[in-house]
N, C-alpha and C positions, 0 to 999 in steps of 0.2 A: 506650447500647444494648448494649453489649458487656459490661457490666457486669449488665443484666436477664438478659440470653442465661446469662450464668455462674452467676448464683446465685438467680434467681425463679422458673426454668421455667416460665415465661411465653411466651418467645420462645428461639427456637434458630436458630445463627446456621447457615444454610446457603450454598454459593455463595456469592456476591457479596454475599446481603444476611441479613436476617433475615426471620424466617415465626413465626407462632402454634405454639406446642408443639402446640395445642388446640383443634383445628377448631369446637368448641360456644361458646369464646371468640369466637374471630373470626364464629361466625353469630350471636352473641347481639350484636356490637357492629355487625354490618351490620344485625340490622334494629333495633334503634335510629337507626340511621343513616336508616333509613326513616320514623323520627318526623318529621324537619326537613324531609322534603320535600312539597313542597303534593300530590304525585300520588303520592306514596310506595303509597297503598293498588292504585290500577291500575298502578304498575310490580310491586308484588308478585305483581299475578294477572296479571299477560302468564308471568310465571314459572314458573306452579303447573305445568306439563310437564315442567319440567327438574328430576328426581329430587336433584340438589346443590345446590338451593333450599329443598329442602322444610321443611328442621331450623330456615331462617331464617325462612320462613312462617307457621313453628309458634311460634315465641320470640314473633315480629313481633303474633300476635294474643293470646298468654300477656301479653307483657309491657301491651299495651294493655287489655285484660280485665278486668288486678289493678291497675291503676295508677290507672285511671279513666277513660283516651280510651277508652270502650263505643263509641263512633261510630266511630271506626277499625276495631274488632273487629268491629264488626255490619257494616262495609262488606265487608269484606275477606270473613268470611264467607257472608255474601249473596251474592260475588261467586262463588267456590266452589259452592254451591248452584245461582246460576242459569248457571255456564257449562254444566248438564245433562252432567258427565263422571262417569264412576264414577270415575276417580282424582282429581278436586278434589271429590268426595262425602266420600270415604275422610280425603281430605286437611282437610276441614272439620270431621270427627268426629273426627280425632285433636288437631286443634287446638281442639278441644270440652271436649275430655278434659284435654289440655296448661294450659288457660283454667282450670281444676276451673270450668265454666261454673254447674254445681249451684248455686254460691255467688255469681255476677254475674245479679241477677235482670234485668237490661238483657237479656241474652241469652236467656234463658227462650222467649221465641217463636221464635225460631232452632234451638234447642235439639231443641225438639219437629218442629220442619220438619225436619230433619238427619234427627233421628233415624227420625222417619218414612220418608225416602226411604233409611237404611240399612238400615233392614225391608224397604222392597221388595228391595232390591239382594242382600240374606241371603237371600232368600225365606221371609221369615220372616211372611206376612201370609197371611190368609185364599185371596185371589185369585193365591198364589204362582207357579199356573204361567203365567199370566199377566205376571206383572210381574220374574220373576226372571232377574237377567241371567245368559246362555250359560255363562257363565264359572265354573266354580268355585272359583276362585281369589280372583276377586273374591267371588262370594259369602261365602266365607270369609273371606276380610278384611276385610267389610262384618259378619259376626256376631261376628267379636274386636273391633273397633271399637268394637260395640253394648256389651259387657264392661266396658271402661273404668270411666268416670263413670257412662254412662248407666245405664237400670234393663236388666237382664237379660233380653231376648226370651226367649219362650216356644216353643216349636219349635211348627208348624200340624200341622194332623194329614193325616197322607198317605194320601188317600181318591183 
């Protein structure tokens, strides 16, 4: 250990023990860590609130995506989707994007649900004042979201 810590920066020895140089290491190897477990997809969305989950979320449905578990990615997604929050919306179209889902046609129906309810959330739809949420913040973060992978919204016309 003491020997990684010196010369891999990998690990730095802090206090009493050692820690990851590299916070994207240790969330990419937690959620793999999420692969081995039989409920790994519902402990990840009890999670989706807690802003220092979020990078593991994103890895947790990237690495399932590209790899081939689509059932885990489509759960986990879905689950996002139907907890009805504008930040596991957000958080499902960045893991959209993270997934380059364009190129996993498993996800292709998800894809267009997502992205349809980041249109609402943008206000980026027909019926905008309707469906757009208070927030502009979120809306905002719902139309750079759309940016990504997805195809580029169209602004509605403000009548």
């Amino acid at each position: 250990m003491e020997s990684l810590a010196l010369h891999s920066g990998i690990l730095q020895r802090r206090d009493a023990g050692y820690s990851f140089a590299h916070y994207t290491l240790q969330e990419y190897l937690t959620a793999r860590d999420f692969d081995q477990r039989p409920n790994g997809v519902v402990q990840l969305l009890a999670l989706r609130n807690e802003a220092r989950w979020w990078e593991t979320i994103l890895l947790a449905v990237g690495h399932w995506a590209t790899s081939g578990v689509t059932d885990k990615a489509r759960a986990l997604l879905h689950g996002l989707l139907d907890a009805n929050e504008p930040k596991a919306l957000l958080l499902a179209g960045d893991a959209l994007d993270d997934a380059d889902a364009g190129r996993v046609p498993e996800l292709a129906p998800l894809r267009r649900a997502i992205t349809a309810r980041l249109r609402d959330l943008a206000a980026l739809t027909d019926d905008w004042r309707r469906k757009a949420h208070p927030d502009p913040v979120l809306r905002n973060r719902a139309g750079l979201c759309l940016t990504g992978s997805m195809p580029i919204p169209t602004a509605p016309a403000l009548t």
